[in-house]
N, C-alpha and C positions, 0 to 999 in steps of 0.2 A: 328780661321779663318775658314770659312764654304763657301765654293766652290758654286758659284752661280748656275753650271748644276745641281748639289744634287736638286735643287729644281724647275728646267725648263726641264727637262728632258722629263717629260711628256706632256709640249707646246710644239704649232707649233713656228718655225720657224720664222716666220713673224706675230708673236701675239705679238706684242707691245707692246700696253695693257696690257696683259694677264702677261707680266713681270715686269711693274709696279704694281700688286695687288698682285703678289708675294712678293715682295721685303717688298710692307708695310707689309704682312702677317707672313712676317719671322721676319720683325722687331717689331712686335704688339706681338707675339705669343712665339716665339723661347726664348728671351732671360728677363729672371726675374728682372733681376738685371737693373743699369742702364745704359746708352749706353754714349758714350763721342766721338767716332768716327766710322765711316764706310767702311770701304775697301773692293771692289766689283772686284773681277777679274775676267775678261773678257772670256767668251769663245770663244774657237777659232771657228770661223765661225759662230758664233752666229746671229751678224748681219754686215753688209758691208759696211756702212757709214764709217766714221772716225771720232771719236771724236773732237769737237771742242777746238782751248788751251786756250781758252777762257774764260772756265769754268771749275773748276776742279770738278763739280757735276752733268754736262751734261754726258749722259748715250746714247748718241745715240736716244733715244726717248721723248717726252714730258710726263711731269709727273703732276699729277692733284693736283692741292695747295688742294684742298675740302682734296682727300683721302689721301693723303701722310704725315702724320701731322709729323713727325719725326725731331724734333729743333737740330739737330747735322748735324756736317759736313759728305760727302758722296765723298770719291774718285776712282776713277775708275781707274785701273789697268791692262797695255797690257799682262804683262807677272807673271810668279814667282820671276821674278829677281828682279820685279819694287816691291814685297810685299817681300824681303828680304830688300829694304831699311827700310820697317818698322817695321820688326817682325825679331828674332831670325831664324834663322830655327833651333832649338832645342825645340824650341816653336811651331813647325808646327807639323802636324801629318802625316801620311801617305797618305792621299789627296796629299799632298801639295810637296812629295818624300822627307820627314824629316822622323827622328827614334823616335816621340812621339805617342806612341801609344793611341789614343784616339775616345770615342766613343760618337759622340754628343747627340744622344738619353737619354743615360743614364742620362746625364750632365743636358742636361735640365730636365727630369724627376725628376731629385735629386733638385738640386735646384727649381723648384717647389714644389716641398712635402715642401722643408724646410721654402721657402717664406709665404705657403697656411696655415703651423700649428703656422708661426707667427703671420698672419694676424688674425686667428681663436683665438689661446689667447688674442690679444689684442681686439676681439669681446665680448670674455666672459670676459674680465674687466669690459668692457664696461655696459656690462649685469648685470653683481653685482654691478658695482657702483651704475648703473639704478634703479632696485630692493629695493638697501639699501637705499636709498633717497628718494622712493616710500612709503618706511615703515617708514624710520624717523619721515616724514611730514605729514604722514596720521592722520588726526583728530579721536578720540575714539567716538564713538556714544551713546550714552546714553541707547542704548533697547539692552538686552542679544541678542535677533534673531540676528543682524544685528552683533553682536561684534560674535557671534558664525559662520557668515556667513564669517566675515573676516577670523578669522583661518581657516578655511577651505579652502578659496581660496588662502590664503595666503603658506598655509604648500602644497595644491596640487602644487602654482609655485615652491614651495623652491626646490620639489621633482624632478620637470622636470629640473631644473637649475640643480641642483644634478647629474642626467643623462649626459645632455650635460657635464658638466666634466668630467665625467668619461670615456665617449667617445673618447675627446681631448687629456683626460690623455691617452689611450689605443692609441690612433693616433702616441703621440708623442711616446712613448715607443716604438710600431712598425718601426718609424722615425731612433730610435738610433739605433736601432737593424738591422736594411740596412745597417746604415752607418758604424755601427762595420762591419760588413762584407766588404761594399767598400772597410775599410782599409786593412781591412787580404788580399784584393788582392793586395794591390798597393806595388811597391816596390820603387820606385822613393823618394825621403825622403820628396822634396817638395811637392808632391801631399800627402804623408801624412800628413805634415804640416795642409797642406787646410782642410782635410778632420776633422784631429783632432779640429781645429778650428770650423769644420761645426757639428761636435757633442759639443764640448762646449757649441755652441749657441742653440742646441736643450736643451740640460741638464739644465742648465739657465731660457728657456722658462718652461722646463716642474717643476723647483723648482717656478719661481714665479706662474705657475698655482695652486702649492701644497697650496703656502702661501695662496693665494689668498682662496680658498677653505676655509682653517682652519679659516681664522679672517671671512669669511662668515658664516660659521658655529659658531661659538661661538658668532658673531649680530645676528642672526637668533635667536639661544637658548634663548637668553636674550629678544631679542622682542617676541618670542612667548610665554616665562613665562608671561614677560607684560603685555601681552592680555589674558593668561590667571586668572591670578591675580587679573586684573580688573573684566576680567566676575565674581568670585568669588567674590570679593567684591563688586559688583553691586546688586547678587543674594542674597549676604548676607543681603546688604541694603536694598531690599525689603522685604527679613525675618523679619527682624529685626523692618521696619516702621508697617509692620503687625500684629507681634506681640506686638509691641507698644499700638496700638489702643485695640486690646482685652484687656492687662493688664489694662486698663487706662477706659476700658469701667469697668472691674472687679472693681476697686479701686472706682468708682465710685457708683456701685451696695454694694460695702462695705460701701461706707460715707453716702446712705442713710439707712444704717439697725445701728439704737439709740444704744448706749453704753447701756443702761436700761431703760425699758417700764416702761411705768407709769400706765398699768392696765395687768392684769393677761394674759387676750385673746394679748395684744400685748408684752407682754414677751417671752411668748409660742411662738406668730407668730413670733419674731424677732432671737430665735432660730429656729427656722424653717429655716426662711432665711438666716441664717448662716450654717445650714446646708448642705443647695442646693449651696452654691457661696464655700464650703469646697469641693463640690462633685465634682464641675468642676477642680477636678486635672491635668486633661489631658491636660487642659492647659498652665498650672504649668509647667507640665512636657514636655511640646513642648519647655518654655521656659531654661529649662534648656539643651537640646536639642542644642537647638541654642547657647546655653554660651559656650555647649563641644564645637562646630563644630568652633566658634571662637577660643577657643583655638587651635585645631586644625588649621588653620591658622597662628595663629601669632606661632605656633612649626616651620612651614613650613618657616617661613623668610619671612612674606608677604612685601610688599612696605611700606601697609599703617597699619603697627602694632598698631600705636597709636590709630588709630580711632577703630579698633577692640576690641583692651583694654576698650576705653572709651564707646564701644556701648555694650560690656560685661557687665562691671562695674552697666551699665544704666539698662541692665535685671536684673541685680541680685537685685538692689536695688528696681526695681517693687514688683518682687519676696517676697524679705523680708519685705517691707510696709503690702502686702497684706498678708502675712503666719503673721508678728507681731500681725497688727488689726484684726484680723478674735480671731487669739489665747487670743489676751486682750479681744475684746466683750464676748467671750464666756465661758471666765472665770469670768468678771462681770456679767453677766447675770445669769450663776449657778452658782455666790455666792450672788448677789439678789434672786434666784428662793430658795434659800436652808434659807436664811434668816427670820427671823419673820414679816420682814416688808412686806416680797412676801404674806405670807400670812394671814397678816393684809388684802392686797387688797382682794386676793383670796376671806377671809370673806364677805368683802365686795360685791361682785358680786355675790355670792352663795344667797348673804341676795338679794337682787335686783331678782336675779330671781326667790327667795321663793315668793318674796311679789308679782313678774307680773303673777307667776302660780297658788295664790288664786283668787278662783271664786268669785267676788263679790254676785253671787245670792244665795251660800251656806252661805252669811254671815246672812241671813233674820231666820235662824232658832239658837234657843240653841247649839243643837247640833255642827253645822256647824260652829256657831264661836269658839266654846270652842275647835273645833280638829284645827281650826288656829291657836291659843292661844296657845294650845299644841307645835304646828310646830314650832310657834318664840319662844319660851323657848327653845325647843331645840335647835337650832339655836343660841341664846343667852349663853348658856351652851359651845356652841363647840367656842364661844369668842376666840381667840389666847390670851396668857398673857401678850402681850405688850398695848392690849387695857386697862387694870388695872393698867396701870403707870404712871404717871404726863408725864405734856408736857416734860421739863430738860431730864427724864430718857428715854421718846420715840427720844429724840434726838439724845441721848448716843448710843443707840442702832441703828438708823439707819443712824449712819455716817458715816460705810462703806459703805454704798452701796449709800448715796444721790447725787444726780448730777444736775445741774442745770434745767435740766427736771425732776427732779424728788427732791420737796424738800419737808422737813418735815411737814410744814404747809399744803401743797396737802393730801399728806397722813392720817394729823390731820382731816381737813375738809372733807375728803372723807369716815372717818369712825366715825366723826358727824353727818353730812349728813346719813349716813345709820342709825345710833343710834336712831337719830333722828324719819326716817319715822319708822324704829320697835318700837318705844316707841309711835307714833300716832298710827298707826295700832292698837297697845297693847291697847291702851285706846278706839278705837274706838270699836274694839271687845270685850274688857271686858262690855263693857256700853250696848250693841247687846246681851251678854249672860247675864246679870242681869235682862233686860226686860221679864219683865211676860207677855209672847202672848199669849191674848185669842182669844178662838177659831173662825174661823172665822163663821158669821149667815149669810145666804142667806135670804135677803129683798127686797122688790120689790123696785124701784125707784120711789122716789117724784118728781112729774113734777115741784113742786112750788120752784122757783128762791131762797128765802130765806133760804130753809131748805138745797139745796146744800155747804152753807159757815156753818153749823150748827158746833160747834165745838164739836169734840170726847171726848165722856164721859170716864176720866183716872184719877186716881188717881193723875197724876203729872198735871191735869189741876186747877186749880185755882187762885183767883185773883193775888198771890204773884207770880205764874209764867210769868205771863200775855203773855201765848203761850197753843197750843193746844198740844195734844197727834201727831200730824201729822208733827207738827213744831218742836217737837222735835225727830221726826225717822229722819226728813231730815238734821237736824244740825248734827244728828250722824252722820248720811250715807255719807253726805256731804263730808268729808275729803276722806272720804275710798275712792269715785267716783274719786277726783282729784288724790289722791296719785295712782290708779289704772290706770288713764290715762297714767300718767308719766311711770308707771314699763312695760304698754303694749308698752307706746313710743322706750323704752332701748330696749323692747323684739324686736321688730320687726326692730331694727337697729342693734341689734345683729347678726338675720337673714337675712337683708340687708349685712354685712359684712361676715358672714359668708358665702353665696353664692358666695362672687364675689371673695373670694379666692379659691373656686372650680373653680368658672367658668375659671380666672385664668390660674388654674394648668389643665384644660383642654384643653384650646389653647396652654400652653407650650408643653402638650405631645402632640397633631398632631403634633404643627412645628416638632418638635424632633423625633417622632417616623414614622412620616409619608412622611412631606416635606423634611427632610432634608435627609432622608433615599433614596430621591431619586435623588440623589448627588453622594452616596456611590455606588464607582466603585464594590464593594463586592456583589451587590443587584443589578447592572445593567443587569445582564445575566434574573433576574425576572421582569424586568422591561418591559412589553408593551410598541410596538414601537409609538402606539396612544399619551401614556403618555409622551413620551422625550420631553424635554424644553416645557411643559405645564402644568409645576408645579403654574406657576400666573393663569393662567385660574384653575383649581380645587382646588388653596385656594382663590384666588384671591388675597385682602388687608389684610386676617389677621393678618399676622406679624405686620402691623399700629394698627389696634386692639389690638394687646395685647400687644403692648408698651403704647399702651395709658393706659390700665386699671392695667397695672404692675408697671407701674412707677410715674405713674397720677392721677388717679382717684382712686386707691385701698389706699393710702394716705389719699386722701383727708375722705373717708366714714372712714376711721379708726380717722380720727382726731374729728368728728363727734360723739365717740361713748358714749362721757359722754354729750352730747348735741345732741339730735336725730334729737331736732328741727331745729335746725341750718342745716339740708341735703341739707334741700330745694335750699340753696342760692350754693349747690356746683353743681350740677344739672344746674342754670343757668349759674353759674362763666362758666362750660364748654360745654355750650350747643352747641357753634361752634365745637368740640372737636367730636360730635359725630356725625357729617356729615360722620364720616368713616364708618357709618353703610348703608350710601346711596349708596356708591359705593360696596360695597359690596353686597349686597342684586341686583343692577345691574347687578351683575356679576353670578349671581347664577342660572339664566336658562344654561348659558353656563357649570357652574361648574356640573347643576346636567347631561347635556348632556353627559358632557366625563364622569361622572360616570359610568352612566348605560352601556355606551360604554365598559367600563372597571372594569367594581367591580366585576367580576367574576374571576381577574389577581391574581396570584400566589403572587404577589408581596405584595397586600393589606393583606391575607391572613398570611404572613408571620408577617408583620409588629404588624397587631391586637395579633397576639403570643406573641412577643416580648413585646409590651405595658401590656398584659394580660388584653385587655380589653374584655368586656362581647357584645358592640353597636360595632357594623360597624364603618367605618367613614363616612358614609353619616352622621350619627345622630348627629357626631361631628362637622359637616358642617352646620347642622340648628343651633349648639349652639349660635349663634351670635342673629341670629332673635329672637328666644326663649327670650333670655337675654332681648330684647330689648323690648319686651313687658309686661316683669316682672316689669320693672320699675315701670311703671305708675301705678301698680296694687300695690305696696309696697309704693308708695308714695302716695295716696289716703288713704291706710290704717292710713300711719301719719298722712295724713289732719284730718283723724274722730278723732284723742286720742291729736291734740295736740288742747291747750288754750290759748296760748297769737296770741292775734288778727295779730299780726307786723312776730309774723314766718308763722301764718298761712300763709298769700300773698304770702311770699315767696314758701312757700310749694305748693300753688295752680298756680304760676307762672312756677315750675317745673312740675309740672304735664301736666299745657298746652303746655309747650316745647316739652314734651317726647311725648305728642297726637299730634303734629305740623309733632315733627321729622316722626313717624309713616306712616301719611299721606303723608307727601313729598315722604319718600319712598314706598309708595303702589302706589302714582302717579308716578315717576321717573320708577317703575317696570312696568306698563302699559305705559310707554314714549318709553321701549327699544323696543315694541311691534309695531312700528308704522313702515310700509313700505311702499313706493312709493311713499315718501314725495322727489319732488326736491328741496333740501337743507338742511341746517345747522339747525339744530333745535335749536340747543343752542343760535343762534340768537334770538330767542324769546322770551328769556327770560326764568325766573322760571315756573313751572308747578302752577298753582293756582289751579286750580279744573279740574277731570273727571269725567266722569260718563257717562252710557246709557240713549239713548233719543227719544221718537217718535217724528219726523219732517216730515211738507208738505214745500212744496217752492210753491213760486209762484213771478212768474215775470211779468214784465210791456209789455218786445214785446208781442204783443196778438198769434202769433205763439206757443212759448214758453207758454204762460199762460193756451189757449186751452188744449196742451196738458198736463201741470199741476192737471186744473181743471177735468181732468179727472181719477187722480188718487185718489180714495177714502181712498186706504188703506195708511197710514201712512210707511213712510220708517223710520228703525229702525237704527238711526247711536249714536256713539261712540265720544262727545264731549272734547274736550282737551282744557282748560282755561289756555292762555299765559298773560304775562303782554305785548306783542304786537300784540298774535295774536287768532283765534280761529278757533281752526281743525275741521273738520269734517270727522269721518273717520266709516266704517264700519266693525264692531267683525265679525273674523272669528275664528272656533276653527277647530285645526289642528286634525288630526284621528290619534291621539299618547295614549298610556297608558295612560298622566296626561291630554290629552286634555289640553294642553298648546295652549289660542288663542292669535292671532294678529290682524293688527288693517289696514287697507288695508285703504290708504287715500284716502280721497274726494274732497277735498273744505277748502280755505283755508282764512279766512275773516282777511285784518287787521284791528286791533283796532280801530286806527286812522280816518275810516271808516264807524263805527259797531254804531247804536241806538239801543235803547229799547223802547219797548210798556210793560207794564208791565201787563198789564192786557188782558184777550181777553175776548169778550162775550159768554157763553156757556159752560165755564171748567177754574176754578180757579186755574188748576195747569197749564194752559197754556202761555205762554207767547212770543213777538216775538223779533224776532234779526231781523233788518234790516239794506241793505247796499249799498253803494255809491247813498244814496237821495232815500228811496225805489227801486232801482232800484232791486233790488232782495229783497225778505221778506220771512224770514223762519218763520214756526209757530212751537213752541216748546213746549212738552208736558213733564213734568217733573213726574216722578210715583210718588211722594208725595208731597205735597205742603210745607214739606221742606224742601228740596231738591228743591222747585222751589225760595224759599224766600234766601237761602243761596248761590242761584248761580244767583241771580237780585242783592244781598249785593257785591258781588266780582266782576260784572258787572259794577256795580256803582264806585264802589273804584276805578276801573282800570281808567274811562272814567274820573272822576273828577279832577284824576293826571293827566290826558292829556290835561285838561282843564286847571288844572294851568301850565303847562307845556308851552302851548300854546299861555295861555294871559303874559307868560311871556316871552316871546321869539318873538313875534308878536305884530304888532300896535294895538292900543286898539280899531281901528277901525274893527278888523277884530271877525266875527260874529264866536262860534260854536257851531256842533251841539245841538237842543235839545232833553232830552232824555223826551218818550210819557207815561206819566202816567194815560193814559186812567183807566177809572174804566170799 
């Protein structure tokens, strides 16, 4: 019971009001717990009125429904006497002239501390329950960042939730720790009753926040293993599809290197190539790397042990395919290499290259065939002794090492075939050194037609011959000429192949010594900031390059090399294949740009160390171009040696490919040169022909013509041949070291447009382009006449496509232009 002046003491008198916002204030504020009744005694003199009896909750003043919201009864009380009908006075306090001693401050004080630390745990349940449901339900994300950004947010809330416990925990503890004392004051047995009660209910709150803590703590432990478990198994799984692909690229590089070569050169090469795919251990060795670190995992108790085992399992078995087949080839290979049938072939090839390194013009003297004769005897001598055995016992002998590439009959026919041309040879130069040459007489020449067929006076001429001395040098020579084509064909296919595995092993060391070195974080501190991420710009495409010719083409010229003749058709089989030299060559003002910029860097200097190379890499940067115009000059050589009509086409087929490709790329190189063109170039089409050109114009307004006609000197512009259109652009050359020029546009004609006059009067290398109906007419001087006939031939071709183009896309009423073949 709480004395209504305790709290009007400091109102007026006649503030009405003023003691109804008390009354709610004390019933709003004052009492924690819940309320059931109200009992308000009166003070004396307070106010004058007189209660009505009317009401037992009329207070002498009106009270506002708005502020008053208190749903309990309110009675109002004249005296102490009328509040001893409802209360003990043993239950009263000193206020009220009872012996309870009591302090209402404290009371409420106490009782809110103990309401405010229940209300507070039952917020942080609320908060873990919140949290744990948050973490339940959350979806895992499939990218490490994001699964890494979870734990991190996830463990900074854990830690602040963490806090706030331990706060609530310290709150409550301070809580009991009052109320131990409350009790040590009280003596009254009831009041300690309450109070023990009132620490009970603390003790209680502050065990279930304990509980509550620990089963949060050990969900937490467990969902943050989770997540971390996943990231691990995530980061494993991308090791692992990683490494997947290298092995599987290795295994691959293994299925194309032959169990055993079927000639000496690709023996050798095929050890070779097991050598370099033995080299890459490092590998190997990532992959076993990854096998520990799984174990390592599935030690640890992962979730997903199975798939660890199984994606182990899956390395190890890479592993051992590729360490098996590597160790089987290379023990068949060097026990074919160590075998008599290795060098049965060996024979064989040594003999092909004796017979393409005799000269045929030393064969015209005694002397000179008898030291050849000499050479295939020896040769013939150093025989292996499996060529002295019947078929049956060569087969005995070569059925360790025969494989379906490689069978005895190959072997047979391949050192017939040799026997063979040393035993023509042997005859042809035996028959060359028994010929008695006399000396040669210096005679003046007979003009008269008859005495030119006169036939040579010889001992082996006469009727039973019915041939001359001359008819019989050329049925000798005769053979030697062929069989000498054939051994120059092998020579120069040999030299074909044996470049292109330099060239080769030359683009594998930049990629490796050069490009890839600038990757390696060990070599970035020498790295120029010019160079970072423009490693495509300073090689550009070669890594396409030399998958092409590593995996592609260096096959095919090896399959080639007991048929030379046969090159021709692989040349065209891939002649799409080597557009990769177009874009590259593209690329290559740029690449030599950031050279120069940079070839002074620490970093190149370093790398050329490492490689031990003697050339810079600029030089290894032309090796592409180089290569590319080796070709044609090596396949030309075959067109002169070889003789069946049906390869040559082919061979002259490749040759025009490899002069096409050249051109495209000397035009495409002069294309990148072209500025202040508005537009797409590539809309135009292909590059058909460029070239420099003296031009007048001349136009039909007579404004425009006047002033034409008054230019004499010819303006010297820069033509570019599209299949839709025709540039007119003007050379400029830049004031650089290479004098690198460009091509600054002019004028742009489309085809569709464009006539010819093919002829003009005055200068047969002149000729004109005219357009939209004469309406403009260029006069065009071409610096050789042809040069002026091969760019009227690709003129033509373009306009006749657009003609049938046209009549067939169009009524056949519709007329086009004619083209002027004025003389």
């Amino acid at each position: 019971m709480i004395p209504l002046n305790k709290f009007t003491s400091a109102r007026s008198s006649a503030a009405g009001a003023g003691l109804d916002g008390c009354l709610v204030s004390i019933c709003r504020t004052s009492f924690p717990g819940n309320l059931h009744l109200v009992l308000v005694l009166r003070p004396t003199g307070l106010l004058s009125s007189t209660p009505s009896p009317s009401s037992s909750t009329d207070l002498g003043f009106r009270f506002s429904q708005n502020d008053f919201l208190l749903k309990m009864p309110v009675v109002m009380l004249r005296s102490v006497g009328d509040l001893l009908r409802y209360i003990d006075e043993n239950h009263l306090t000193s206020d009220f002239t009872a012996k309870v001693e009591y302090c209402q401050s404290d009371w409420i004080v106490l009782r809110t501390a103990i309401e405010t630390f229940a209300v507070t745990v039952k917020e942080i349940a609320q908060l873990l329950q919140g949290f744990g449901s948050e973490l339940s339900e959350s979806e895992l994300p499939d990218e490490a960042s994001a699964i890494e950004f979870l734990l991190h947010s996830h463990t900074h809330r854990y830690r602040q939730m963490k806090d706030d416990i331990r706060n609530v925990l310290k709150e409550g503890r301070l809580l009991l720790s009052n109320l131990e004392t409350v009790k040590a004051s009280k003596r009254d047995a009831e009041e300690e009753r309450e109070i023990r009660a009132d620490m009970d209910t603390v003790q209680r709150l502050l065990a279930q926040l304990r509980d509550m803590e620990e089963a949060f703590d050990g969900f937490f432990e467990k969902h943050h293993l989770k997540l971390q478990q996943y990231l691990q198994l995530l980061q494993y799984e991308m090791n692992f599809q990683q490494m997947e692909e290298v092995l599987e690229r290795l295994i691959n590089q293994e299925k194309d290197i032959g169990l055993v070569g079927t000639t000496v050169v690709q023996t050798e090469q095929l050890l070779r190539d097991l050598e370099t795919l033995d080299n890459r251990a490092e590998e190997m060795a990532r992959a076993q790397v990854l096998i520990l670190h799984g174990h390592q995992l599935a030690a640890n108790h992962h979730y997903a042990l199975a798939l660890i085992v199984q994606r182990c399992n899956e390395l190890r078995h890479y592993c051992d395919v590729i360490t098996n087949a590597i160790r089987t080839k290379r023990a068949s290979l060097t026990r074919f290499k160590m075998h008599p049938c290795f060098d049965a072939l060996r024979w064989c090839d040594e003999g092909a290259y004796l017979l393409a390194s005799q000269m045929v013009d030393r064969f015209q003297t005694r002397e000179g065939a008898q030291e050849a004769l000499q050479c295939l005897s020896c040769h013939q001598e150093r025989a292996p002794s499996a060529l002295k055995n019947c078929q049956d016992i060569l087969s005995l002998e070569f059925e360790a090492v025969l494989t379906p590439q490689l069978q005895i009959s190959m072997v047979t026919e391949k050192l017939s075939v040799m026997q063979s041309m040393i035993r023509n040879r042997e005859l042809c130069l035996k028959k060359l050194a028994d010929v008695q040459v006399r000396p040669v007489q210096l005679v003046a020449p007979r003009p008269e037609p008859d005495q030119t067929w006169q036939r040579c006076k010889s001992p082996l001429f006469s009727p039973k011959h019915g041939t001359t001395r001359c008819d019989a040098d050329f049925s000798a020579v005769s053979p030697v000429l062929i069989l000498s084509q054939q051994l120059f064909s092998n020579h120069i296919m040999k030299e074909l192949i044996a470049t292109e595995r330099i060239y080769v092993d030359e683009l594998l060391s930049v990629l490796l010594g050069y490009r890839a070195e600038m990757e390696d974080p060990s070599m970035s501190n020498l790295l120029p900031s010019a160079l970072r991420y423009q490693k495509d710009v300073l090689f550009g495409n070669m890594p396409e390059i030399y998958q092409f010719h590593s995996r592609i083409f260096l096959q095919d010229l090896q399959g080639c090399l007991e048929t030379p003749e046969r090159v021709g058709a692989c040349f065209v089989q891939r002649k799409e294949k080597f557009q990769v030299y177009e874009r590259y060559c593209q690329n290559k003002p740029r690449s030599e740009l950031l050279w120069r910029q940079c070839s002074d860097s620490p970093f190149f200097q370093e790398c050329q160390r490492k490689l031990d190379h003697k050339l810079g890499l600029d030089s290894y940067l032309l090796k592409p171009v180089q290569r590319l115009t080796k070709y044609q000059l090596l396949l030309k050589e075959l067109l002169k040696h070889c003789m069946e009509e049906r390869y040559r086409c082919e061979l002259r087929e490749a040759v025009d490919s490899m002069l096409e490709l050249l051109k495209s790329v000397n035009d495409s190189m002069h294309q990148i040169a072209i500025t202040g063109y508005q537009g797409d170039l590539s809309q135009l089409g292909r590059v058909v022909m460029q070239g420099g050109f003296s031009v007048w114009i001349s136009h039909k307004r007579a404004a425009v013509r006047m002033k034409e006609l008054a230019r004499f000197k010819p303006m010297q512009r820069h033509l570019f041949l599209y299949d839709h259109a025709l540039l007119f652009c003007k050379r400029r050359d830049e004031d650089t070291a290479d004098r690198t020029p460009f091509y600054s546009f002019k004028s742009c004609l489309r085809m569709s447009a464009v006539g010819i006059t093919e002829n003009v009067k005055g200068d047969i290398k002149k000729f004109e382009i005219w357009y939209s109906g004469r309406e403009v007419v260029y006069i065009v001087q071409a610096p050789t006449l042809e040069i002026k006939v091969a760019w009227l031939t690709e003129i033509r071709k373009i306009l006749t496509n657009q003609l049938k183009l046209s009549l067939f896309r169009s009524p056949p009423s519709c007329q086009w232009r004619s083209v002027d073949l004025r003389m």
